[in-house]
C-alpha positions in Angstrom: 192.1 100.0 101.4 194.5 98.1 103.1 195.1 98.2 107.1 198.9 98.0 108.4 200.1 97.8 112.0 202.6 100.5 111.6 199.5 103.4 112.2 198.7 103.9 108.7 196.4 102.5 106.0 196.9 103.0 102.0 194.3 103.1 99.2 194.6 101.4 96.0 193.3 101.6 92.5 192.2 98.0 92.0 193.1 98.3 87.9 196.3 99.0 88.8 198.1 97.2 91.8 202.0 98.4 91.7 201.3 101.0 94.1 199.1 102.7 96.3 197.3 105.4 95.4 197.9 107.1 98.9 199.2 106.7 102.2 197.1 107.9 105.3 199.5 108.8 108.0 198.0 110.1 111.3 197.6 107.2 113.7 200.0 105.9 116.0 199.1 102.7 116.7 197.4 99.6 114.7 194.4 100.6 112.2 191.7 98.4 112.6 189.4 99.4 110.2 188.6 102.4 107.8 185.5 103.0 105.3 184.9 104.8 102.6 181.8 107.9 103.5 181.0 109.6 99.8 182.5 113.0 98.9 186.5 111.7 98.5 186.3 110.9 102.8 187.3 107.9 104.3 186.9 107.1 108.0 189.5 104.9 110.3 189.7 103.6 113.6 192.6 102.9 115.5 194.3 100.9 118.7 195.3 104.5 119.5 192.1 105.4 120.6 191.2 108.1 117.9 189.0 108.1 115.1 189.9 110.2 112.7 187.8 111.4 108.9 190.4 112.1 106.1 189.7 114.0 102.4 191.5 111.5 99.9 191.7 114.7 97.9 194.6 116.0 100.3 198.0 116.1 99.6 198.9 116.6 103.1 197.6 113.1 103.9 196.2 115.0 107.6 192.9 113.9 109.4 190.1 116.6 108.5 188.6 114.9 112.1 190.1 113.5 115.0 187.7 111.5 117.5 189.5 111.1 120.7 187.5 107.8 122.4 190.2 107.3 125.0 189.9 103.8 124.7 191.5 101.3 121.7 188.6 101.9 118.7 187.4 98.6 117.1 185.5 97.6 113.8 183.5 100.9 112.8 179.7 100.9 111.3 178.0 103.9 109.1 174.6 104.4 108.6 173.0 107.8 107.8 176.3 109.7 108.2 175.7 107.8 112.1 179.3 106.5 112.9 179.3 103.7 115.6 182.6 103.0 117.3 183.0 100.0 119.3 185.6 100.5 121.8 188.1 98.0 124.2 186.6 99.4 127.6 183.1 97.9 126.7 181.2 101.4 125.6 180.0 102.4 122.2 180.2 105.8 120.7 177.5 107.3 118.1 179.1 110.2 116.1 178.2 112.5 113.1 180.0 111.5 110.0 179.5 115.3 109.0 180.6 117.3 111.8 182.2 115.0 114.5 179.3 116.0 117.2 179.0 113.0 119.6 175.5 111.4 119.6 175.2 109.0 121.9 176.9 106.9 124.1 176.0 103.2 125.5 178.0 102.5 128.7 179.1 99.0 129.3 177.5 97.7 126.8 179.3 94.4 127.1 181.3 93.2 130.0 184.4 92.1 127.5 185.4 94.7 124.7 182.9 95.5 122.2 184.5 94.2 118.9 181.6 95.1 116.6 178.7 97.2 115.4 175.8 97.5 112.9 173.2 100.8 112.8 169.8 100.4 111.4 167.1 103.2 111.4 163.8 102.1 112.6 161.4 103.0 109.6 160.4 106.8 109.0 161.4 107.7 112.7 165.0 109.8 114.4 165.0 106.5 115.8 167.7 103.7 115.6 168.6 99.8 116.4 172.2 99.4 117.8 173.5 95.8 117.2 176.8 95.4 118.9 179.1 91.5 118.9 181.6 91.4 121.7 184.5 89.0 123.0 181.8 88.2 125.9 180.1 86.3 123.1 176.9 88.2 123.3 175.3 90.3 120.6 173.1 92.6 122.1 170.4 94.7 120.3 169.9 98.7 121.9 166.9 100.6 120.9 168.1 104.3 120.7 165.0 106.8 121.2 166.7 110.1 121.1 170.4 111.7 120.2 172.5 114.5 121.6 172.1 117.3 119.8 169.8 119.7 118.8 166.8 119.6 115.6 168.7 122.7 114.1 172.2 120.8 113.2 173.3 119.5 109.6 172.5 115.9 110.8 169.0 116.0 112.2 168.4 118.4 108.6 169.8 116.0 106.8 167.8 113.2 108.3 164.6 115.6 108.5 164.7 115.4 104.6 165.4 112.3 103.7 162.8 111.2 105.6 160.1 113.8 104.4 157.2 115.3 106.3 154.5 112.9 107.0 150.5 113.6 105.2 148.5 114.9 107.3 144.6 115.2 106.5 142.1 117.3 107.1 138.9 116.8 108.7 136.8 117.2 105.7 139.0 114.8 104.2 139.2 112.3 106.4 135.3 112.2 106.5 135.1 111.6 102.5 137.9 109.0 103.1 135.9 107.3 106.1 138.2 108.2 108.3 141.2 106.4 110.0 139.4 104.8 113.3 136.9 103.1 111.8 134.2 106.1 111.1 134.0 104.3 107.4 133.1 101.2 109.0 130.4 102.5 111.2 128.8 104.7 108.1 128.4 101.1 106.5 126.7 99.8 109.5 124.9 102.8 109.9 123.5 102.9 106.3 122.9 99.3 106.3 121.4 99.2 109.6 117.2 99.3 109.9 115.9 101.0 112.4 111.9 100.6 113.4 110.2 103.8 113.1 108.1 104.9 116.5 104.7 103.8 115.2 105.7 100.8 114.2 107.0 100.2 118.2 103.6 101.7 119.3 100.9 98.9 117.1 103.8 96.2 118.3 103.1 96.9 121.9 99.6 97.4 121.1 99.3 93.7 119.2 101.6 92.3 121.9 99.2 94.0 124.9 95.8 92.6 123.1 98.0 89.4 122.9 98.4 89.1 126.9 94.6 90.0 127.6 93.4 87.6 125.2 95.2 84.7 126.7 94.1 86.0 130.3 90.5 86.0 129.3 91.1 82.4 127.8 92.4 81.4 130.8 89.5 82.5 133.3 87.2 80.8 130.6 88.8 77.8 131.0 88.9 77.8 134.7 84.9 78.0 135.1 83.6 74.8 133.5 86.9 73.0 136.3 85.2 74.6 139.0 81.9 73.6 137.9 82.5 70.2 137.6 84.2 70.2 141.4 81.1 71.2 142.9 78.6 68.9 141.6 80.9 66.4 142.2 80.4 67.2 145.8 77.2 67.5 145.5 
């Protein structure tokens, strides 16, 4: 694909380079970027402020989607049919790929125009990582918990499936596996573990009582023959 000034943007067959395969008219002012999204659709962004998502298929060369932003769109991102348009007045809009629905939007994100963007999902969760690079000279990372919309639209099924639902297991389960917090850990110690049965604490405080008395009595004895000596001494 190849970006003009004019408002339009052309797609070539790379094997053969006399002409353009097709024309995209539908923009009014410079196209700054356009990508391709699976299923014969392609995506552009204009100075015009609209975003618009095109079947290559057509012969009436029309927008399938128009995205007004109100502000000049930049350089476009796509990640799990997420669209992320950068725009001049410093915001940056999240959009479906499948339906158009806005997603999210990140107000001021910069305090020059937003030039760039990059979408990443954050492992097995709905949620994403926003990079955005600006003429500020700042990238800035955005953690985005939640998006418009509700669970029941193509998108979040879409992203529902590809994920998959997560294992869950039972009780029982969990006990023959040891268990996830440790429990495994604590049967090992509690196998391994001796504890002294309760006549076994008995004859110890027994041995240890006989133990004390003894060395009493051995210490009276030992007293007598001292005091015995101290008196005929004074004698």
């Amino acid at each position: 694909m190849i970006k003009r000034c004019d408002g339009t943007f052309r797609l070539w067959d790379c094997r053969t380079l006399t002409h353009s395969v097709q024309i995209f008219n539908g923009h009014t002012k410079a196209v700054n970027s356009a990508l391709f999204l699976g299923n014969d659709r392609l995506v552009s962004s204009s100075d015009d402020g609209f975003v618009h998502i095109w079947d290559s298929r057509s012969t009436t060369c029309s927008p399938l989607i128009s995205l007004e932003c109100v502000s000049p769109c930049n350089r476009i991102s796509l990640a799990n049919d997420i669209l992320a348009v950068p725009l001049d007045n410093r915001d940056i809009r999240l959009y479906s790929a499948i339906n158009g629905d806005k997603l999210h939007v990140q107000r001021r994100a910069h305090t020059r125009a937003v030039q760039c963007t990059a979408l990443a999902q954050c492992g097995s969760s709905l949620e994403f990582l926003l990079a955005s690079g600006s003429l500020d000279r700042h990238m800035h990372v955005w953690h985005i918990k939640k998006l418009k919309g509700s669970n029941t639209n193509k998108l979040m099924k879409s992203l529902d499936e590809s994920l998959g639902s997560p294992t869950v297991l039972s009780s029982n389960e969990s006990n023959k596996n040891g268990g996830g917090n440790g429990s495994g850990v604590d049967a090992q110690n509690r196998k391994t573990t001796k504890r002294t049965p309760l006549t076994e604490k008995a004859s110890n405080v027994v041995a240890l009582n006989d133990k004390k008395q003894s060395a009493t009595n051995s210490n009276l004895t030992s007293d007598k023959p001292s005091q015995r000596t101290g008196s005929t001494l004074t004698k």
